[in-house]
DOSE-423746 format. One line per field, with one value per residue: x, z, y of N, C-alpha, C in turn; residue in three letters. Coordinates in pm, 1 decimal, decimal comma. Example, Ala and Ser with C-alpha at 12.3 -4.5 7.8 and 13.67 -1.06 7.14 Angstrom:
REM residues 2
n.xx [1319,0:1285,0] .
n.zz [780,0:708,0] .
n.yy [-569,0:-225,0] .
ca.xx [1230,0:1367,0] .
ca.zz [780,0:714,0] .
ca.yy [-450,0:-106,0] .
c.xx [1320,0:1290,0] .
c.zz [780,0:787,0] .
c.yy [-330,0:3,0] .
rest [ALA:SER] .
***
This chain:
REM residues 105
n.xx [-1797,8:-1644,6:-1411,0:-1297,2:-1107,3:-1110,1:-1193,4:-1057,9:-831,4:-927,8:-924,2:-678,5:-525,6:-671,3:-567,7:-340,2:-315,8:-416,3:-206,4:-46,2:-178,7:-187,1:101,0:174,8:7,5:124,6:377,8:313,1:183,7:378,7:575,8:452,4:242,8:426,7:572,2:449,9:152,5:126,0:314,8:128,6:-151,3:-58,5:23,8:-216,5:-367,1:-234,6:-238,1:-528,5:-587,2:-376,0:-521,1:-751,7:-645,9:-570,2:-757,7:-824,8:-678,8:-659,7:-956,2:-895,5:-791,0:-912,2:-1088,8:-992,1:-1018,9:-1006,9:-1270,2:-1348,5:-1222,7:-1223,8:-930,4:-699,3:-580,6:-355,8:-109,3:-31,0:205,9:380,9:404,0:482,8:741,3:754,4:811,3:625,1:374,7:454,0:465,2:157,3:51,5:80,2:13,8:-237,1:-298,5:-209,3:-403,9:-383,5:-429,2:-444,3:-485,7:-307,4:-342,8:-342,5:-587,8:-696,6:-892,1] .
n.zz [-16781,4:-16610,4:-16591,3:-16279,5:-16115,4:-15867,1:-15691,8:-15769,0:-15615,7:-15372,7:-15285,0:-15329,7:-15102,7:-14906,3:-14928,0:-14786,2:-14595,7:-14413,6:-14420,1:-14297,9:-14031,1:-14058,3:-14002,7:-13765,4:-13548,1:-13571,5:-13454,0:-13217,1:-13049,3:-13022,4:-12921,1:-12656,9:-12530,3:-12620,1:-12573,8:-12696,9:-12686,5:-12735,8:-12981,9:-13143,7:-13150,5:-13260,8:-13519,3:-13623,6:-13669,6:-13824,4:-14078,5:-14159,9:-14108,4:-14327,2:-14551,9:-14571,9:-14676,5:-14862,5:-15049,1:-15092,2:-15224,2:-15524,2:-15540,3:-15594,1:-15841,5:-15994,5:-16097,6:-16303,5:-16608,0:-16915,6:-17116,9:-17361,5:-17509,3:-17269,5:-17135,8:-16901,8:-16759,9:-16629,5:-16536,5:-16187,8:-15982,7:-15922,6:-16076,0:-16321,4:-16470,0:-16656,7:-16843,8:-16940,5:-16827,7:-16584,9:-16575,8:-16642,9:-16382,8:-16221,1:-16317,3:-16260,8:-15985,5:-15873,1:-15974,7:-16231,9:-16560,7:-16885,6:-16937,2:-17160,1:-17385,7:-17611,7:-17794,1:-17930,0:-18181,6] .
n.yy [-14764,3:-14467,4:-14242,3:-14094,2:-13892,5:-13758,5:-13952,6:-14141,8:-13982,1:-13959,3:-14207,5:-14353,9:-14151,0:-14230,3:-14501,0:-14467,6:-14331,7:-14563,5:-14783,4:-14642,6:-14617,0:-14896,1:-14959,5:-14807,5:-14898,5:-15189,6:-15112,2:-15021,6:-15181,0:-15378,1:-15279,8:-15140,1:-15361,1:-15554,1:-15949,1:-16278,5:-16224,0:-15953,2:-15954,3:-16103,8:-15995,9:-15733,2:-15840,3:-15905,8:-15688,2:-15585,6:-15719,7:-15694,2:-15425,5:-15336,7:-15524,8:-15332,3:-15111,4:-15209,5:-15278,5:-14986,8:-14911,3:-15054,5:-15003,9:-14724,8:-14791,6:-14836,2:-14669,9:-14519,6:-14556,0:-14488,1:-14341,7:-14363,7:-14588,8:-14760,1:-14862,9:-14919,1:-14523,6:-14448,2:-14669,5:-14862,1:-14730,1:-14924,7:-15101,4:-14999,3:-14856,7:-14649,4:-14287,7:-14149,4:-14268,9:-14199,2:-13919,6:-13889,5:-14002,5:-13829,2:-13567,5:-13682,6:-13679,9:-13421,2:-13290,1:-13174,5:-13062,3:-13084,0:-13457,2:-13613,6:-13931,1:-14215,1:-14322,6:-14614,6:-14639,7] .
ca.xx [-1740,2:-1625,5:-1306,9:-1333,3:-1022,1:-1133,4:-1246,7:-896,6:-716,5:-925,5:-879,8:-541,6:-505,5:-734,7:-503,5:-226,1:-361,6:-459,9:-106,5:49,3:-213,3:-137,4:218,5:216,7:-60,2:230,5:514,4:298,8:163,0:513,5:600,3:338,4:237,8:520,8:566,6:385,7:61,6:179,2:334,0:-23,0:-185,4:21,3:29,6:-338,0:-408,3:-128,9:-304,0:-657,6:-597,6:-355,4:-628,3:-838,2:-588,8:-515,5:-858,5:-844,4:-600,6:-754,9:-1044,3:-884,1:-717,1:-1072,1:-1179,7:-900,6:-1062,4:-1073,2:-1415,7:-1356,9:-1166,1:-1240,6:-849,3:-615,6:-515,0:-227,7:-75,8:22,3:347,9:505,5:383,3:519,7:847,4:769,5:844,3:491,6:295,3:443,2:365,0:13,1:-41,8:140,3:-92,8:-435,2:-265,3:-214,0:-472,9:-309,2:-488,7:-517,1:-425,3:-349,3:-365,2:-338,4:-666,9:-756,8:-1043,1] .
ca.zz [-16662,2:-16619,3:-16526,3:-16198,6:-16083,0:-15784,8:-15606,1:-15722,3:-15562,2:-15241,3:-15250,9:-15262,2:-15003,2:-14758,5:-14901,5:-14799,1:-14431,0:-14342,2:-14443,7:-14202,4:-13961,7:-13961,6:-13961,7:-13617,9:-13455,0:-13532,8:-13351,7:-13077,1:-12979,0:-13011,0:-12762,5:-12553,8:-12474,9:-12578,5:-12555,4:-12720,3:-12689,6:-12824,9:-13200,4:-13213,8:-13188,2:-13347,5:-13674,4:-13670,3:-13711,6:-13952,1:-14176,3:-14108,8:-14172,4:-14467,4:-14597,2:-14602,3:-14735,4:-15048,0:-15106,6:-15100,3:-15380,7:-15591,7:-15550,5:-15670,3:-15977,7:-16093,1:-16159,4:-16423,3:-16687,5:-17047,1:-17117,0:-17491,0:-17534,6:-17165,1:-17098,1:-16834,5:-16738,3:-16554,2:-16411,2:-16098,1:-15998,2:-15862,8:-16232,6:-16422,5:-16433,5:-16750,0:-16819,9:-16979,9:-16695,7:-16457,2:-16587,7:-16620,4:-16289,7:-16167,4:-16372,6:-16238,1:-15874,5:-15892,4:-16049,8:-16353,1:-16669,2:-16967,3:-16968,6:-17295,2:-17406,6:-17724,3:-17766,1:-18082,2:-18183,1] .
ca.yy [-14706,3:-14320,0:-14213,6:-14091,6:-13855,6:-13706,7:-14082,2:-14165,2:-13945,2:-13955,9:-14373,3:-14339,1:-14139,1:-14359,5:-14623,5:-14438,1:-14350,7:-14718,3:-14817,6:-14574,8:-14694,6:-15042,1:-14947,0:-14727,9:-15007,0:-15266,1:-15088,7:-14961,5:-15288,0:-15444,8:-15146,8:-15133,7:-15501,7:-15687,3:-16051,4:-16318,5:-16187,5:-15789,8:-15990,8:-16204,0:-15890,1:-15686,9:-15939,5:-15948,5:-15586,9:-15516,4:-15791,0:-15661,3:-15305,6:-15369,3:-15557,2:-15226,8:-15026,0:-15263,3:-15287,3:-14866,9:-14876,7:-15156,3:-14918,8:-14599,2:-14762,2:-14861,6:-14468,3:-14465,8:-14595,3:-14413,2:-14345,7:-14406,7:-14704,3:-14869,3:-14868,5:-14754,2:-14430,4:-14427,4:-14796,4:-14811,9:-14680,7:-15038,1:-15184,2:-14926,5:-14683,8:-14557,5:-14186,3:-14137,5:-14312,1:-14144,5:-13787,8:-13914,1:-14054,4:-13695,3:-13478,8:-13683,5:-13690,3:-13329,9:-13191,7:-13097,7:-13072,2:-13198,4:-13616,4:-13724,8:-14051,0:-14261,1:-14424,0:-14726,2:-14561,4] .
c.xx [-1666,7:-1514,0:-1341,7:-1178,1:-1024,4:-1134,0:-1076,9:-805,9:-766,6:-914,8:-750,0:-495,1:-556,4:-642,2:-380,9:-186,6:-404,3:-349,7:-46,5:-12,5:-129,9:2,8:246,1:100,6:36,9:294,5:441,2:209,0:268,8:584,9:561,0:257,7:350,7:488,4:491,3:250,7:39,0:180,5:153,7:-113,0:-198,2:-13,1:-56,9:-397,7:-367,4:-188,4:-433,1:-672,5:-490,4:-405,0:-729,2:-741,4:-523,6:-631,0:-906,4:-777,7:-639,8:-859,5:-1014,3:-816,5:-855,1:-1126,3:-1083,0:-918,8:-1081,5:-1213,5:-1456,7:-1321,2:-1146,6:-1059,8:-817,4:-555,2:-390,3:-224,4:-38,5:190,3:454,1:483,9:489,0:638,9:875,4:770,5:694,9:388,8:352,0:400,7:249,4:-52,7:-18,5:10,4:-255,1:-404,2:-265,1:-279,3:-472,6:-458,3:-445,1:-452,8:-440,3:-297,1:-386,5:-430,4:-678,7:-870,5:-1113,8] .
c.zz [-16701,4:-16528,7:-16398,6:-16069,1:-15943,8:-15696,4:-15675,3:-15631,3:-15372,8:-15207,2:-15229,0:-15153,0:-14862,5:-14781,9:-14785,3:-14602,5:-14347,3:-14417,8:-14330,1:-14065,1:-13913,4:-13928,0:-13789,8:-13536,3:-13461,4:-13433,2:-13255,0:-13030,0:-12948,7:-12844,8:-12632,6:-12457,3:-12480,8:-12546,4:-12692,8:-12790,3:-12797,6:-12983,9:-13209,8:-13261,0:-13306,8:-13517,8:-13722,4:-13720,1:-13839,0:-14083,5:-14209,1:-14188,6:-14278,6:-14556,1:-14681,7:-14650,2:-14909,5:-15098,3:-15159,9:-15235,8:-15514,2:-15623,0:-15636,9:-15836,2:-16074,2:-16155,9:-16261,1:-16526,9:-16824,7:-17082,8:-17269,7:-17541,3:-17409,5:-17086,5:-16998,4:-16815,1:-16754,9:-16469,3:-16296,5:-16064,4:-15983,4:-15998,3:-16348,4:-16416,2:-16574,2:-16747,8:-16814,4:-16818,1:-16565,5:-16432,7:-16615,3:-16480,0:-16192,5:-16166,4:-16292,3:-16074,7:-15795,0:-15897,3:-16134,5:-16469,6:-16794,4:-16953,1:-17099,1:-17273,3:-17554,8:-17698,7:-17901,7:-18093,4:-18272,9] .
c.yy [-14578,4:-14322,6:-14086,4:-13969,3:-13825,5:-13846,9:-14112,0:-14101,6:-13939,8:-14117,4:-14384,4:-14259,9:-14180,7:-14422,4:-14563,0:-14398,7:-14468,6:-14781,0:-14762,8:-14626,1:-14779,9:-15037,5:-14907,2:-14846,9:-15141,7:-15254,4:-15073,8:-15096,0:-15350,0:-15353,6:-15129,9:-15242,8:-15591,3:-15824,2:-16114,7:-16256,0:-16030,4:-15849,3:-16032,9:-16072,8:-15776,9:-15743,5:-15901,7:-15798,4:-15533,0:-15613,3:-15744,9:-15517,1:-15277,4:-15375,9:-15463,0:-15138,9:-15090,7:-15268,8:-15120,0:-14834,4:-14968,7:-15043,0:-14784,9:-14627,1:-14789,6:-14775,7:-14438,9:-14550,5:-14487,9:-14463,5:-14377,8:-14525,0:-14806,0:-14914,2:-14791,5:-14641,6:-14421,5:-14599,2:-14777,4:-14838,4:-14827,6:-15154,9:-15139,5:-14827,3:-14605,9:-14383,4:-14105,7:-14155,7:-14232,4:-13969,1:-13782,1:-13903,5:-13895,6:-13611,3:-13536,3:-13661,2:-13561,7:-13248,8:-13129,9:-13177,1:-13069,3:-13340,8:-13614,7:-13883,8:-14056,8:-14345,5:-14498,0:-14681,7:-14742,0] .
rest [UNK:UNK:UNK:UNK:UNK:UNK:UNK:UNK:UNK:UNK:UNK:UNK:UNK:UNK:UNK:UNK:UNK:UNK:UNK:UNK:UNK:UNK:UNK:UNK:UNK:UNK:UNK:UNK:UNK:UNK:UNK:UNK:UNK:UNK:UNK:UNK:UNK:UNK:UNK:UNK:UNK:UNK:UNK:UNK:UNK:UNK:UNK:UNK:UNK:UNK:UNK:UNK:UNK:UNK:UNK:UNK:UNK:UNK:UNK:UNK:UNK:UNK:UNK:UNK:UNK:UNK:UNK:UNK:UNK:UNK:UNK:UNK:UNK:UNK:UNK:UNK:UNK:UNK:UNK:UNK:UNK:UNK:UNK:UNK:UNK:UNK:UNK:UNK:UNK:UNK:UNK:UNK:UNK:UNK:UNK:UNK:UNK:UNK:UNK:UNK:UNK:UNK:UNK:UNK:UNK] .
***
């Protein structure tokens, strides 16, 4: 598998738009129908399209694969608050160039 920067950074940002989604289809059913019926709703979407937005980020951490040693890139940010990792995931997020990395040859 080939590291993949570009499909990362557009997965994360689907994730990142079907998060905000299900967020604003929460409140505005809660808003807008109300009752009973509005939460059931409501619930079911915010689970639904969640769903598709965790599966968007899942997806984008997959393209960060070193192509030499099969390891990860960059972890993701709610794994990791290292100083390193986070000027990695910056630089591929970015567009910055060069990533290093320490690979076991």
């Amino acid at each position: 598998m080939k590291s993949d920067f570009r499909k990362f950074r557009l997965y994360c940002r689907l994730g990142i738009v079907f998060m905000v989604l299900a967020m604003v289809a929460f409140v505005c059913c809660n808003i807008f129908i109300g009752g009973a019926l509005g939460a059931a709703i409501a619930v079911t979407l915010l689970i639904v399209v969640g769903a598709v937005a965790a599966v968007f980020e899942w997806s984008a951490y997959d393209n960060l694969l070193c192509p030499k040693c099969g390891q990860r890139v960059a972890i993701p940010h709610r794994d990791s608050f290292d100083k390193e990792n986070r000027a990695r995931y910056r630089a591929i997020s970015l567009n910055e160039q060069p990533i290093t990395m320490k690979c076991i040859d």
